[in-house]
N, C-alpha and C positions, 0 to 999 in steps of 0.2 A: 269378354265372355270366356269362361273355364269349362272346358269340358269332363277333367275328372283333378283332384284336387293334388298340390305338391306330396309328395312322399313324407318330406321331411318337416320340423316347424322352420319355416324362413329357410335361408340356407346357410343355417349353420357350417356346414360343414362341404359346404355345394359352391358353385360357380356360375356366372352368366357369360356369354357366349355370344357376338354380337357377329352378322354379318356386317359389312363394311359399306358399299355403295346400295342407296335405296332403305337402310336401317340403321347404323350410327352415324351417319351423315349424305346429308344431301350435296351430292355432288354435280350433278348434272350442270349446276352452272359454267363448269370445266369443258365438260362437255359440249356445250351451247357453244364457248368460246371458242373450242379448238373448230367446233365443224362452219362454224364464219368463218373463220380463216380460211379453210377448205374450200368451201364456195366461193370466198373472197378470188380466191386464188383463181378459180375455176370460170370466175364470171358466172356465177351459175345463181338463183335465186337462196334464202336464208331459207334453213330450215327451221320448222315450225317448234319451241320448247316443247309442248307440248308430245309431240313426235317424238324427241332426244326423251323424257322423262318413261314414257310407253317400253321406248326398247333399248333402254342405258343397263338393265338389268342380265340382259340376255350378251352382255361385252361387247368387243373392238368390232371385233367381226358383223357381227349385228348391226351395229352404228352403220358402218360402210353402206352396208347392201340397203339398208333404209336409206340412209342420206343419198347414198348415188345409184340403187337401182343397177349397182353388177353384184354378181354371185361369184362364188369363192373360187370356181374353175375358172370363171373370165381372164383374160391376158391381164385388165387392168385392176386386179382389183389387190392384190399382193403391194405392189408401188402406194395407192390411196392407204390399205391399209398400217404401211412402215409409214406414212407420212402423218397421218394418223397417232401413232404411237409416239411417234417424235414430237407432235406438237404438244402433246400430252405430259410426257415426260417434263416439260420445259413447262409446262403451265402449273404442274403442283407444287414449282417453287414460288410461285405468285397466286397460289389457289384462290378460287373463289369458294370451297365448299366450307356448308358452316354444319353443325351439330342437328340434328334436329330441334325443335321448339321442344323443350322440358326434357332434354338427355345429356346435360353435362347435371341436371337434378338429380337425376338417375344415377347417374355415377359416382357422384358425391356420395348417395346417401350409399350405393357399393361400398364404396374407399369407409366410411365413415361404420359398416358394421364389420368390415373386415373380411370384406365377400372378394375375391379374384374374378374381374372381368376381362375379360380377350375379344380376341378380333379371328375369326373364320370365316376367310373371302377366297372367291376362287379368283381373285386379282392378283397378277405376278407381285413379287417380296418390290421387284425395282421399281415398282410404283406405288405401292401399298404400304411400305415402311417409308417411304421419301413425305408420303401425305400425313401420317399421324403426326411425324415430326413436325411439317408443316404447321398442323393443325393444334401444337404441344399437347398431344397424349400418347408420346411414345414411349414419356418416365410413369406413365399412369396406368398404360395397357398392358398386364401382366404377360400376357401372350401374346403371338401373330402367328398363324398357321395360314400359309400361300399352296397354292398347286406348287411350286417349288419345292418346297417340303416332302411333299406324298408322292406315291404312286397312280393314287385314283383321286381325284376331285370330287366334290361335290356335284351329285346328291351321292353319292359312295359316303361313307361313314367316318373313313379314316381322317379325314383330317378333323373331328370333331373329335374321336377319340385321339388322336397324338396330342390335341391340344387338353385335354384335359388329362391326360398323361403326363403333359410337362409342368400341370398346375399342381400334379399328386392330388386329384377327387376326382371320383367315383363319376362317371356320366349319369347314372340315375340322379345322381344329387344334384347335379346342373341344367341350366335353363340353357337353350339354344332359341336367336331374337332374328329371324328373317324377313325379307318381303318379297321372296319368291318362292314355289313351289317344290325347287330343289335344295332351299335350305330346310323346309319342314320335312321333307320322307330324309334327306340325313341325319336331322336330328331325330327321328323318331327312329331310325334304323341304329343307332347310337346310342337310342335306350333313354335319351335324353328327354325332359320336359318342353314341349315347341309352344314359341310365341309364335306369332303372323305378325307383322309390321304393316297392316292395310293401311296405312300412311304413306306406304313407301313407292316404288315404281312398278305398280301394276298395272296390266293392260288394262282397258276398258272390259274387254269380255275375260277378265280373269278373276274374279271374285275369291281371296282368299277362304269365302268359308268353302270352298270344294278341296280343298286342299287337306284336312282332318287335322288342325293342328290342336294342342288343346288348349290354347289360349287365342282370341282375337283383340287386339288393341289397334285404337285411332289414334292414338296418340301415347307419346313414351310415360307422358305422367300417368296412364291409366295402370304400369305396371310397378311403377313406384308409389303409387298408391297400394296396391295390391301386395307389394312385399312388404310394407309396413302394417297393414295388416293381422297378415302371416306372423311376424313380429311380434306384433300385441296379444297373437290368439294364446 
């Protein structure tokens, strides 16, 4: 669903912009792993995927306090979450995350009109650059912009613009591809064109159309359809 139409024809002269966990790949399986282990560990019962897919989006910190029910001031929850992190770390050399269903399509036909796609995640560079590699699209992904990087994180603007500063185009002429909340008001505070990723890790009561992006898609073919298109208009 489009809500007002690209600026330019196709993106000649533009970029796509992809959030990282929940929008070019599913990762949660990572996820799933590390927090068994965690209970494993704990004696404590597995948590529900379901559950890990709902709040993988909202990061580490999140996971915790869902999986184990302490909050960020508790004595324990600092220790779970370095433990956490550690496991993590050690898992995206054996990842389980795969591409979404029809987004290495998407990126081919990118590569193939000579459009620059990136990655803007608010995931540290020390897990987010170890996973592309993992996943080989680190010789593909023309950018990476981490909280590392910037000042201000997403939903703040900056790290949308640094990354299309380091691409040399214009943020009007580029698409920004999320599946949460705070990637659409960044890319729209950006000046950018916003996908919604409703495929991606949204809660049950979070319904990306409340969010004003101007594009909705179920799936990643619906936007490489859609720039092909663009393409032929």
């Amino acid at each position: 669903m489009s809500r007002r139409p690209l600026p330019l024809r196709g993106l000649p002269e533009g970029c796509v912009l992809f959030d990282l966990d929940g929008t070019l790949l599913d990762t949660a399986p990572d996820f799933c792993a590390v927090l068994q282990t965690m209970t494993e560990e704990r004696g404590e019962a597995p948590i529900a995927e379901s559950r890990v897919r709902q709040t993988v989006s909202n990061g580490a910190r999140a996971l915790v306090e869902m999986a184990f029910g302490t909050r960020p001031d508790d004595s324990g929850f600092e220790p779970l979450l370095e433990r956490l992190l550690s496991l993590y770390g050690q898992q995206i050399t054996a990842s389980r995350s795969v591409l979404y269903p029809g987004m290495d399509e998407l990126l081919r036909y990118l590569e193939a009109q000579r459009i620059p796609w990136g990655v803007v995640t608010n995931k540290a560079v020390r897990f987010s650059a170890p996973l592309l590699e993992a996943m080989a699209l680190h010789t593909r992904c023309a950018v990476l912009v981490c909280p590392d990087h910037v000042k201000r994180s997403k939903p703040d603007p900056e790290p949308l613009l640094l990354a299309c500063e380091r691409l040399g185009r214009q943020p009007a002429a580029g698409l920004y591809v999320g599946d949460h909340e705070r990637d659409i008001s960044a890319g729209r505070a950006a000046g950018m064109y916003t996908v919604a990723a409703a495929y991606g890790y949204l809660a049950a009561d979070e319904p990306a159309q409340r969010w004003g992006a101007d594009m909705i898609i179920d799936e990643a073919q619906a936007l490489t359809r859609w720039l092909q298109t663009l393409q032929a208009a």
